[in-house]
Structures are given as structure tokens and as C-alpha cells.
KETORSE-56278 format. One record per residue: residue number from 1; residue in three letters; x, z, y of N, C-alpha, C, O in turn. Coordinates in nm, 2 decimals. Each point is the difference from the previous one (the first is absolute). Example, Ala and Ser with C-alpha at 12.3 -4.5 7.8 and 13.67 -1.06 7.14 Angstrom:
2
1, ALA, 1.32, 0.78, -0.57, -0.09, 0.00, 0.12, 0.09, 0.00, 0.12, 0.10, 0.07, 0.00
2, SER, -0.14, -0.14, 0.11, 0.09, 0.00, 0.11, -0.08, 0.08, 0.11, 0.05, 0.01, 0.11
% end
This chain:
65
1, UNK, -3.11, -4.11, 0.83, -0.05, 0.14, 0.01, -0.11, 0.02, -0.10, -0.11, -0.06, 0.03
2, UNK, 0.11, 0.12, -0.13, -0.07, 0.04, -0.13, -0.14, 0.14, 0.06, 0.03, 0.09, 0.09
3, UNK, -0.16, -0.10, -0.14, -0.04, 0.12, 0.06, -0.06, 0.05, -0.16, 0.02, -0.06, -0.10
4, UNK, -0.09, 0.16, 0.11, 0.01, 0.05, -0.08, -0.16, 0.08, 0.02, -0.05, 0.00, 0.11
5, UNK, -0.01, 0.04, -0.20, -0.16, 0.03, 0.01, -0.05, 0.10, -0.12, -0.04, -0.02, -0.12
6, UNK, 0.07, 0.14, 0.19, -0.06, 0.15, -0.13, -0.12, 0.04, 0.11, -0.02, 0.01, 0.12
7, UNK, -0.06, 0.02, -0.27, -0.10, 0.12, 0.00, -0.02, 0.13, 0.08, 0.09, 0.07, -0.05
8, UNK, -0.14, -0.03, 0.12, -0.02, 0.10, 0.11, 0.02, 0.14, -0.13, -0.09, 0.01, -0.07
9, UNK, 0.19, 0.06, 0.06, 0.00, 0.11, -0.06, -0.02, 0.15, 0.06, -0.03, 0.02, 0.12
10, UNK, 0.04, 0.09, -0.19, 0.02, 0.09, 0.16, 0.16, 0.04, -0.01, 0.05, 0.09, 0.07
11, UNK, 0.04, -0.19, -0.15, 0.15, 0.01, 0.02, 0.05, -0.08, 0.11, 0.11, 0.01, 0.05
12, UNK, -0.24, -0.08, -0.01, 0.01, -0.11, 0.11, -0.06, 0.02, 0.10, 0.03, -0.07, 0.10
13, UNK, -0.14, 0.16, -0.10, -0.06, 0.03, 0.11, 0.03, -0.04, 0.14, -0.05, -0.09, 0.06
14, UNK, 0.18, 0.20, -0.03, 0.04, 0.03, 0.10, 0.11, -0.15, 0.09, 0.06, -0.01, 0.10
15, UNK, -0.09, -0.05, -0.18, 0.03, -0.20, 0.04, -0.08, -0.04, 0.06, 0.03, -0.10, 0.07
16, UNK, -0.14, 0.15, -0.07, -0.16, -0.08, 0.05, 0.03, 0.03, 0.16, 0.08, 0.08, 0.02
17, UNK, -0.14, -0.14, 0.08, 0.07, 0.00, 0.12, -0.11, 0.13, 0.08, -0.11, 0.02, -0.04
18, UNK, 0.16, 0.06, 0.12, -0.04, 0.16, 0.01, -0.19, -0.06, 0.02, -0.09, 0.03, -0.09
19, UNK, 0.07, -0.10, 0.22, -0.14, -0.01, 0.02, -0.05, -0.02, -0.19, -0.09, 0.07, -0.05
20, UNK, 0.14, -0.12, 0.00, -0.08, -0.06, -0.13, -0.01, 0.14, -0.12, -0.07, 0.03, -0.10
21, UNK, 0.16, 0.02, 0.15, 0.03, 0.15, -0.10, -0.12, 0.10, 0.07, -0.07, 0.08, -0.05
22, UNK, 0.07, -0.12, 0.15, -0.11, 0.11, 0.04, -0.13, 0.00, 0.03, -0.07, 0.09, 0.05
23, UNK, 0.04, -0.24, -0.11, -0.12, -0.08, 0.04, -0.10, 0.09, -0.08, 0.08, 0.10, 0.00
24, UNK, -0.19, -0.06, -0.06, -0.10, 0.03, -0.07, -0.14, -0.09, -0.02, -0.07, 0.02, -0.10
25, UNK, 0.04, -0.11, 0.19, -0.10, -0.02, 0.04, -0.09, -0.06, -0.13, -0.12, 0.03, -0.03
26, UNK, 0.20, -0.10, -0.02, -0.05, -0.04, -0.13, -0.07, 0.11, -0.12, -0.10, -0.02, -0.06
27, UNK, 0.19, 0.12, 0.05, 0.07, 0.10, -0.13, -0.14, 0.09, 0.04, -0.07, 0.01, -0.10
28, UNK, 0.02, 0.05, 0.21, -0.02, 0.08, 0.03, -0.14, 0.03, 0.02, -0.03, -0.12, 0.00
29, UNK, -0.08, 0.18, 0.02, -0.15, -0.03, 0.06, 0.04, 0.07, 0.15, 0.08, 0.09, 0.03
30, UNK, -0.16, -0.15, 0.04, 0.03, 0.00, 0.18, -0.02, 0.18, 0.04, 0.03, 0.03, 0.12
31, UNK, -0.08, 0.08, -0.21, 0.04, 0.10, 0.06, 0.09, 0.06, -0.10, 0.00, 0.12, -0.03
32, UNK, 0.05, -0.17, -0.01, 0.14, 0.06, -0.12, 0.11, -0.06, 0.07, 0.10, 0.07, 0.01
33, UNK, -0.10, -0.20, 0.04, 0.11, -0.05, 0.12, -0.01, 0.09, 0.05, 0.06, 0.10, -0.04
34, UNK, -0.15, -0.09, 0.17, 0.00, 0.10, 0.11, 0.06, 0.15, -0.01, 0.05, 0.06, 0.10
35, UNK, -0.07, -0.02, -0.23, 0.04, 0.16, -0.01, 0.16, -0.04, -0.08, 0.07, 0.10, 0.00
36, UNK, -0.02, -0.22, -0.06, 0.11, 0.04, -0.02, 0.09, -0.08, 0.18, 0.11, 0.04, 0.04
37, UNK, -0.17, -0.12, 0.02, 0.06, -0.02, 0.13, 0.03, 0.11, 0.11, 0.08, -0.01, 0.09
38, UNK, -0.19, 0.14, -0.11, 0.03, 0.11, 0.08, 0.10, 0.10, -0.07, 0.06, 0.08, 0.06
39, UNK, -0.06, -0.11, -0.19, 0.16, 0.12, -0.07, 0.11, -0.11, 0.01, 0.10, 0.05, -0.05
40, UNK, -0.08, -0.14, 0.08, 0.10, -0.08, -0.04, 0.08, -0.03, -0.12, 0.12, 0.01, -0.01
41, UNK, -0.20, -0.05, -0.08, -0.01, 0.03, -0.18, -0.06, -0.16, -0.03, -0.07, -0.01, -0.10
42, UNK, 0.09, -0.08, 0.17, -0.03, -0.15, 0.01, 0.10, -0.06, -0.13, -0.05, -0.06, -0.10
43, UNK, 0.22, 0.08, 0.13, 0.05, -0.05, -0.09, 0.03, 0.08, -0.16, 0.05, -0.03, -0.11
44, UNK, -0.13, 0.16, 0.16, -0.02, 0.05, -0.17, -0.14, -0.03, -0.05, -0.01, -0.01, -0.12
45, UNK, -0.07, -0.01, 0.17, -0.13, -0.07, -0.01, 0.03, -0.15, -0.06, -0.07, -0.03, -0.10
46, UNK, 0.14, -0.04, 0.14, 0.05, -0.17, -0.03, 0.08, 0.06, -0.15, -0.05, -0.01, -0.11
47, UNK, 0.12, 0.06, 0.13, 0.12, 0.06, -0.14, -0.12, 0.02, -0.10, -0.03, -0.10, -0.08
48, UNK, -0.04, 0.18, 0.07, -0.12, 0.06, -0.12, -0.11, -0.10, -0.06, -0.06, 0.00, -0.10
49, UNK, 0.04, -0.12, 0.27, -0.01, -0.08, -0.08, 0.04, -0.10, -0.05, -0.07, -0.06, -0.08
50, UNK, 0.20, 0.02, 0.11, 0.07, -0.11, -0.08, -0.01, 0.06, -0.15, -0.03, -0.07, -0.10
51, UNK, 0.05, 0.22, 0.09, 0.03, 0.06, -0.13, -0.08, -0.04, -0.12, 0.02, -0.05, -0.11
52, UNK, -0.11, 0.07, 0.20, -0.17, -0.01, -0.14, -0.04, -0.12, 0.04, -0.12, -0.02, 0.00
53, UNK, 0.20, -0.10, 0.05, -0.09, -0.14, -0.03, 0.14, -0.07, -0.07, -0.01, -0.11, -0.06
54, UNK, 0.13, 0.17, 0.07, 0.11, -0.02, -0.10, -0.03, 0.03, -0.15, 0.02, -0.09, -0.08
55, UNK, -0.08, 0.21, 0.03, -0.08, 0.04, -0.09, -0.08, -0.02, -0.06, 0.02, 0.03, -0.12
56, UNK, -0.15, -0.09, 0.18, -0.09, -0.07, -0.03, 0.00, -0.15, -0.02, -0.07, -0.05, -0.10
57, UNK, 0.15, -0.05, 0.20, -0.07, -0.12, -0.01, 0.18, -0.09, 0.02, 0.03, -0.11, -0.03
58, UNK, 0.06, 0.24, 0.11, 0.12, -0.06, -0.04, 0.07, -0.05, 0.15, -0.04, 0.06, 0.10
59, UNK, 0.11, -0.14, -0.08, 0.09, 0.00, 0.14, -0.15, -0.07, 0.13, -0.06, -0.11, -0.02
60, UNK, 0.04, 0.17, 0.12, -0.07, -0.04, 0.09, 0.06, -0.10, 0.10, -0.08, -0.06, 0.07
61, UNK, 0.16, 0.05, -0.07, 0.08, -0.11, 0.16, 0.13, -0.01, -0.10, 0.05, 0.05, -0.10
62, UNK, -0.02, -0.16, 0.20, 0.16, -0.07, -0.01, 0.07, 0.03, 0.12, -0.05, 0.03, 0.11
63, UNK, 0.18, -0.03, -0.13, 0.11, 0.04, 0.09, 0.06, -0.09, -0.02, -0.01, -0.05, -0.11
64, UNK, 0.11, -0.03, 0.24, 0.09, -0.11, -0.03, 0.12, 0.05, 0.07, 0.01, 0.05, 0.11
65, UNK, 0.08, -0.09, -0.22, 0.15, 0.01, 0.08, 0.07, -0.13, 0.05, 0.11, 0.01, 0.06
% end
């Protein structure tokens, strides 16, 4: 069994396992979490920033198949 190992894209996003897609904790300053955890805008919060660190500095995580 062969596995296989790409770059976290946002064509890939939606691969990342749901808790991890909606995680922020990292991305976020602790009241910009909080106010995107009461709109429920967590996994467009994660999305904007994969975007601009795709952008800037290039693939953030690994995905394995």
C-alpha cells in the first residue's frame, strides 16, 4: 500500500478532518476566535487563512493519503 503526501491547499481544505477545519486556535488572537466561534464562521476563518499563508510563505500542513 503506497501513501502519498500533498501540501494543505484550499482545493484540499475540505480533506482536513472537520474538528481540524474548524480549529482557529492557532490562526486567530483569542478575541477574534471568540467572535468568529459565536457567528459560526470558524471554517471560513481557517479558509482566509490558509489563503494568505499559501500566498505569502506557501503550503502550511501536509495531508496524507
Amino acid at each position: 500500500m503506497s501513501r502519498r503526501v500533498v501540501g494543505v491547499t484550499l482545493d484540499n481544505l475540505e480533506q482536513l478532518p472537520k474538528h481540524c477545519r474548524r480549529c482557529v486556535y492557532w490562526e486567530l488572537a483569542p478575541h477574534l476566535k471568540a467572535q468568529a466561534e459565536e457567528f459560526g464562521q470558524t471554517e471560513v476563518e481557517k479558509e482566509a487563512w490558509v489563503s494568505s499563508v499559501l500566498l505569502e510563505w506557501g503550503s502550511c500542513g501536509r495531508l496524507i493519503y
